[in-house]
C-alpha positions as CSV (number, residue, x, y, z in Angstrom):
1,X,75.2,-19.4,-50.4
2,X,73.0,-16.3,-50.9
3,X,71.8,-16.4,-54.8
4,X,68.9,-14.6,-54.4
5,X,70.1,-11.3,-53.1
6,X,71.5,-8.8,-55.6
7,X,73.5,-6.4,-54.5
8,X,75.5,-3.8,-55.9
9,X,79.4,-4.9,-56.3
10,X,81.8,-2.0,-54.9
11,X,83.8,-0.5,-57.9
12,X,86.7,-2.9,-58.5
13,X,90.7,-1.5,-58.4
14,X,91.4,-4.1,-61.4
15,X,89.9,-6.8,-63.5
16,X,90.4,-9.9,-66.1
17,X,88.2,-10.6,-68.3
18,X,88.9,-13.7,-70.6
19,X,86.8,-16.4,-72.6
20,X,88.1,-19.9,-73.0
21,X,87.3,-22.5,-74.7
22,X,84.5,-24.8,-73.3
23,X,87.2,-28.0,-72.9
24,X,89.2,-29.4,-70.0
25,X,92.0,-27.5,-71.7
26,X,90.1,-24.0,-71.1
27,X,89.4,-25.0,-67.7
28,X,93.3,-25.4,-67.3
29,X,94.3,-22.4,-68.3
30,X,91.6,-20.7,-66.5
31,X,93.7,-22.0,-63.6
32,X,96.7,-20.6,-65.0
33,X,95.6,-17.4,-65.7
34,X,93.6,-16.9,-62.0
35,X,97.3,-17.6,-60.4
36,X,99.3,-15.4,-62.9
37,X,97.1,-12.4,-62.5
38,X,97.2,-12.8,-59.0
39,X,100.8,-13.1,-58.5
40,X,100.7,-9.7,-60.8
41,X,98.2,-7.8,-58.3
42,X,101.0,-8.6,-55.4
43,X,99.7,-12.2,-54.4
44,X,102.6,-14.6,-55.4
45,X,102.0,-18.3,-56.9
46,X,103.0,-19.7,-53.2
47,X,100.5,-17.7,-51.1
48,X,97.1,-19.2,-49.6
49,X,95.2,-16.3,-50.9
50,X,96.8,-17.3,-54.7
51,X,96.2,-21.1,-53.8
52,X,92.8,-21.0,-52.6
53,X,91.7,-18.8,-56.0
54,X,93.1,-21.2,-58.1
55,X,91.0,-24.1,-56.5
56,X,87.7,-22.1,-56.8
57,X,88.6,-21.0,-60.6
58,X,89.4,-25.0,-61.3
59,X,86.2,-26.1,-59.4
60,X,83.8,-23.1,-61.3
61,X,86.0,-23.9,-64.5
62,X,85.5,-27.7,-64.5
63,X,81.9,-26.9,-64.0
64,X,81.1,-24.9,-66.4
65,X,82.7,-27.0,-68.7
66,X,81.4,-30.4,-67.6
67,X,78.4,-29.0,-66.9
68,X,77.3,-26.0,-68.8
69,X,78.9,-26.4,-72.3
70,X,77.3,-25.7,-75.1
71,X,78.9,-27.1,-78.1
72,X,81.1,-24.1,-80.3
73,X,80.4,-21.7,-77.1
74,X,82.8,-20.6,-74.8
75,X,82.7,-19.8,-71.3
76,X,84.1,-16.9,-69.3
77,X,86.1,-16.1,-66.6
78,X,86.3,-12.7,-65.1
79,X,88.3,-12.0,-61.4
80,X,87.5,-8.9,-60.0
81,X,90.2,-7.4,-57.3
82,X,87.5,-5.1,-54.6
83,X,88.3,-2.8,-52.2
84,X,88.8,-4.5,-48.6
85,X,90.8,-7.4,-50.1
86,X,88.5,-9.7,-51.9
87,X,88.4,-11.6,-54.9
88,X,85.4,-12.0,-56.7
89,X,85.5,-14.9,-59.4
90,X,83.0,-15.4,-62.2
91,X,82.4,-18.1,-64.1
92,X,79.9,-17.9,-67.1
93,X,78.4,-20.3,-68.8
94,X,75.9,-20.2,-72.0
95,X,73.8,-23.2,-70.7
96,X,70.5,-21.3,-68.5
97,X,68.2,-24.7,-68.8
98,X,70.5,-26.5,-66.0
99,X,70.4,-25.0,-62.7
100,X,72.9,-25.9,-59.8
101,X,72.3,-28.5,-57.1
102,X,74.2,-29.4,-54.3
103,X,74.2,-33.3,-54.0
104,X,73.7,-34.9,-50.7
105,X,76.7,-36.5,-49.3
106,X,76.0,-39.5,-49.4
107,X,75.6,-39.1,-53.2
108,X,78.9,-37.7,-53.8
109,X,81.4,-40.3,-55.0
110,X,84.4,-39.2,-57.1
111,X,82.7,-35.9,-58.9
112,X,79.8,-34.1,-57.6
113,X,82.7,-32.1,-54.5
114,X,83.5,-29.1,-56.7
115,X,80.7,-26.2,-55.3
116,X,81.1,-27.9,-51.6
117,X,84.6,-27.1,-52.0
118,X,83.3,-23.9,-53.0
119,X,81.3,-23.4,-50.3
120,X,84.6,-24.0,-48.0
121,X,87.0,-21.9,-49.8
122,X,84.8,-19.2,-50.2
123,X,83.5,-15.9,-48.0
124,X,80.1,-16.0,-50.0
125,X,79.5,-17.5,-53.1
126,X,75.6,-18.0,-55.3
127,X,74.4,-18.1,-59.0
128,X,73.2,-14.9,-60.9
129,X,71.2,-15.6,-64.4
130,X,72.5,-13.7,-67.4
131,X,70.7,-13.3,-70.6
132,X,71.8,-16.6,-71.9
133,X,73.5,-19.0,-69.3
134,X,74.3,-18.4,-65.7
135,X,77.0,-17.4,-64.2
136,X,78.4,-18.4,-60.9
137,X,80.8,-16.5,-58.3
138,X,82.8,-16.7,-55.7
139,X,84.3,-13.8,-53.2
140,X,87.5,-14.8,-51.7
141,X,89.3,-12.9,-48.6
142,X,92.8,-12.2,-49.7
143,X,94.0,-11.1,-46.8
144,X,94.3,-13.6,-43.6
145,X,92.0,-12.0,-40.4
């Protein structure tokens, strides 16, 4: 994971932008929506590259809802299609006063996976701050090699 270094994002060829409600049913549809705009930028609902965004959107999704909601607040998700291939993924919530840990495995029962399945799944992945909440990222190869 590398948080602390900010670095400028190349130009992206396309984006989504979309708030969702702050409930298991946003989080849902943030899945849905990762996987159609996907299969519309020429990555198809059965492809790895489609399959493995949709896991990272549901595990950032489920967090930000489980863990950075803010009653009557939404949170956002925005996928950003970069040159080379990539898939960045951003998940902002408006909650800045709880910061992300990764539990120690032998703390992890039935929650507590999502950002080491992250951390898997992902090229590169960290936490930027925003003026209210935090948002957390993922950049995804979409191309196998």
């Amino acid at each position: 994971m590398n948080s602390q270094i900010s670095t400028p994002l190349p130009a992206p060829t396309d984006e989504l932008t979309q708030r969702l409600s702050c409930t298991p049913r946003g989080a849902r549809l943030a899945r849905r929506l990762a996987a159609q705009q996907l299969a519309e930028w020429g990555y198809p609902h059965d492809s790895d590259a489609n399959d493995t965004a949709q896991h990272v959107v549901a595990e950032l999704a489920a967090n930000a809802v489980t863990h950075g909601r803010v009653p009557g607040r939404d949170f956002e998700l925005r996928l950003l299609l970069l040159p080379e291939d990539t898939l960045r993924i951003e998940v902002s919530d408006t909650r800045g006063d709880r910061r992300l840990r990764m539990v120690p495995r032998w703390e992890i029962d039935e929650t507590g996976r999502g950002l080491i399945i992250v951390s898997v799944l992902a090229r590169t992945w960290g936490v930027s701050e925003r003026e209210v909440g935090k948002t957390v990222w993922a950049e995804l190869p979409l191309k196998e090699g």
